[in-house]
C-alpha positions in Angstrom: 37.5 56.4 -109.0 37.6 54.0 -106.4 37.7 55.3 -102.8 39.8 53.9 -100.3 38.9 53.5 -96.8 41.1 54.8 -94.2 42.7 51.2 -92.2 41.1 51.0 -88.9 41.0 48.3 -86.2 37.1 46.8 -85.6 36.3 45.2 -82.3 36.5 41.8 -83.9 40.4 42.1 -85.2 41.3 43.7 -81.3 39.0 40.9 -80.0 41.0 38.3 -82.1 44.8 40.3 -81.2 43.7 40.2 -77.4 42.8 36.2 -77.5 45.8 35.4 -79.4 47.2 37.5 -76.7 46.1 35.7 -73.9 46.4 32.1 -75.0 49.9 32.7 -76.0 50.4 34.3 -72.4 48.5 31.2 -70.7 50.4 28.6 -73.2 53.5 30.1 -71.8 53.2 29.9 -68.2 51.7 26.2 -69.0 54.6 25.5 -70.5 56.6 27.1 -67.7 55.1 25.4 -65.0 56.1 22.0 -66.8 59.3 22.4 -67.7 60.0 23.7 -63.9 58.2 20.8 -62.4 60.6 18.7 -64.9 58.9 18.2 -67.9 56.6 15.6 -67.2 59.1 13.2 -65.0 57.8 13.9 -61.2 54.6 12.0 -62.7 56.8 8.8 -63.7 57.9 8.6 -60.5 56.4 7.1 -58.2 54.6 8.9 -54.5 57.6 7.4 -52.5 60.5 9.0 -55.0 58.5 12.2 -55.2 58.6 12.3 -51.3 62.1 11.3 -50.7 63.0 13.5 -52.9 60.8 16.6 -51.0 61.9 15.1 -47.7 65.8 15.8 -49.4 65.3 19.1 -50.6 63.5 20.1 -47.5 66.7 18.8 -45.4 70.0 21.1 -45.2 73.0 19.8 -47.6 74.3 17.3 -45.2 71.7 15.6 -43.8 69.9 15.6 -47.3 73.1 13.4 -48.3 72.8 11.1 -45.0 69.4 10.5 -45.2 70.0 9.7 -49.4 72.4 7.1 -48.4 70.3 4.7 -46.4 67.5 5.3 -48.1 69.1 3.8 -51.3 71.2 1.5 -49.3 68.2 -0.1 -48.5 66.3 0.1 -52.1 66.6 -3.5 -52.2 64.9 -4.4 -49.2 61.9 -3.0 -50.0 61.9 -2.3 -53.7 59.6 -5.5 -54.3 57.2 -4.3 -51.6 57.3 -0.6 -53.9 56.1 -2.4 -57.0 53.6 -4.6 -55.6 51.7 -1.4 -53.8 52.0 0.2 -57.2 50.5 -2.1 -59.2 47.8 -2.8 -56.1 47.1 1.1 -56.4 46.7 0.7 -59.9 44.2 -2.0 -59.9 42.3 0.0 -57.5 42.4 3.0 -60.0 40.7 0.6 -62.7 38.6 -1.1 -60.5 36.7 2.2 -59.7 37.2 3.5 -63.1 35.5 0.8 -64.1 32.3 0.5 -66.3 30.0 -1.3 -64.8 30.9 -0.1 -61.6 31.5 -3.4 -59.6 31.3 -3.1 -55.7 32.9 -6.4 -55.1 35.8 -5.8 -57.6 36.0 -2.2 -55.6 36.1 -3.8 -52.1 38.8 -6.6 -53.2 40.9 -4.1 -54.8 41.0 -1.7 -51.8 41.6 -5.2 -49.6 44.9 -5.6 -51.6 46.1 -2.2 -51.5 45.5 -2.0 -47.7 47.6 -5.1 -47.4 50.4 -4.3 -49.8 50.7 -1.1 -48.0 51.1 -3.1 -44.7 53.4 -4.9 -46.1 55.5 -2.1 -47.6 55.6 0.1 -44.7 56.7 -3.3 -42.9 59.5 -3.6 -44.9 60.4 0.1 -45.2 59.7 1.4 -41.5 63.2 0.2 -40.2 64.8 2.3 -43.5 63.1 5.4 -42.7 63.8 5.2 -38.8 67.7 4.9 -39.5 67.8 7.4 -42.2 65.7 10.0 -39.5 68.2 9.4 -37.2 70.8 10.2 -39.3 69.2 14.0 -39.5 69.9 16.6 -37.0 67.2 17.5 -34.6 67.3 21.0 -36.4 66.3 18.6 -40.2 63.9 16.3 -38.7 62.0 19.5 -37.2 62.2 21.4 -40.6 60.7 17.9 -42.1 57.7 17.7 -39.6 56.9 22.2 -40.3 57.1 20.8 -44.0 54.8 17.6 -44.3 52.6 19.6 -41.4 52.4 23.1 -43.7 51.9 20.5 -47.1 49.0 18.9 -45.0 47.3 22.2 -44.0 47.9 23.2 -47.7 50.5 26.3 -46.3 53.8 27.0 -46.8 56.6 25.8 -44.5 57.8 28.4 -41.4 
């Protein structure tokens, strides 16, 4: 006769349960995190949309809308100057990603970015004065607590 063995757990199957556990917990709040931070899209958009739209959420309801307006009213004016400080901060990605690291390739990469951004903020500066002074004092303080607390690596007041 043939004797059975009464079913018992070992420390390798609660080991296994407990990882399986876990990894299904951790795959979870991954997957949380991204579909709250919109599935992927904030990184398709570019540091400039991802800090208008901050700036916007930051602001109340009305002068989140006023501050909208120009800034699109004005896409056009400096849209061209957006791209161009893209693709310069891309080249400077690759340039120092680059194997063989080249120096010189470095240097004139960081030369064009510092330029393009010149040139952008030339061409977007008037844009973002007229769209600050379409926010109340009350906004444009909560904006400065917000980009201040985001710099310190806080939370706004």
């Amino acid at each position: 006769m043939e004797a059975t063995r009464p079913a018992r757990w070992n420390w390798s199957r609660i080991a296994l349960a407990a990882s399986l556990l876990v990894n299904l917990f951790l795959v979870a709040l991954i997957g949380g995190h991204w579909l709250r931070s919109g599935g992927g899209a904030a990184d398709s958009q570019t540091p400039l949309a991802r800090a208008l739209a901050r700036a916007e959420a930051t602001l109340p309801p009305r002068d989140a809308a006023a501050f909208g307006a120009v800034i699109r009213r004005d896409a056009p004016r400096y849209e061209a100057a957006a791209l161009r400080l893209r693709e310069a901060r891309r080249e400077l990605g690759l340039q120092i990603a680059a194997e063989p690291f080249n120096q010189d390739g470095v240097r004139q990469a960081l030369a064009t970015w510092r330029t393009t951004w010149n040139s952008f903020f030339d061409d977007f500066s008037g844009t973002l004065v007229e769209a600050l002074a379409q926010v109340s004092p009350q906004g444009r303080r909560k904006l400065v607590a917000e980009r201040q607390a985001a710099r310190d690596g806080l939370s706004p007041p």
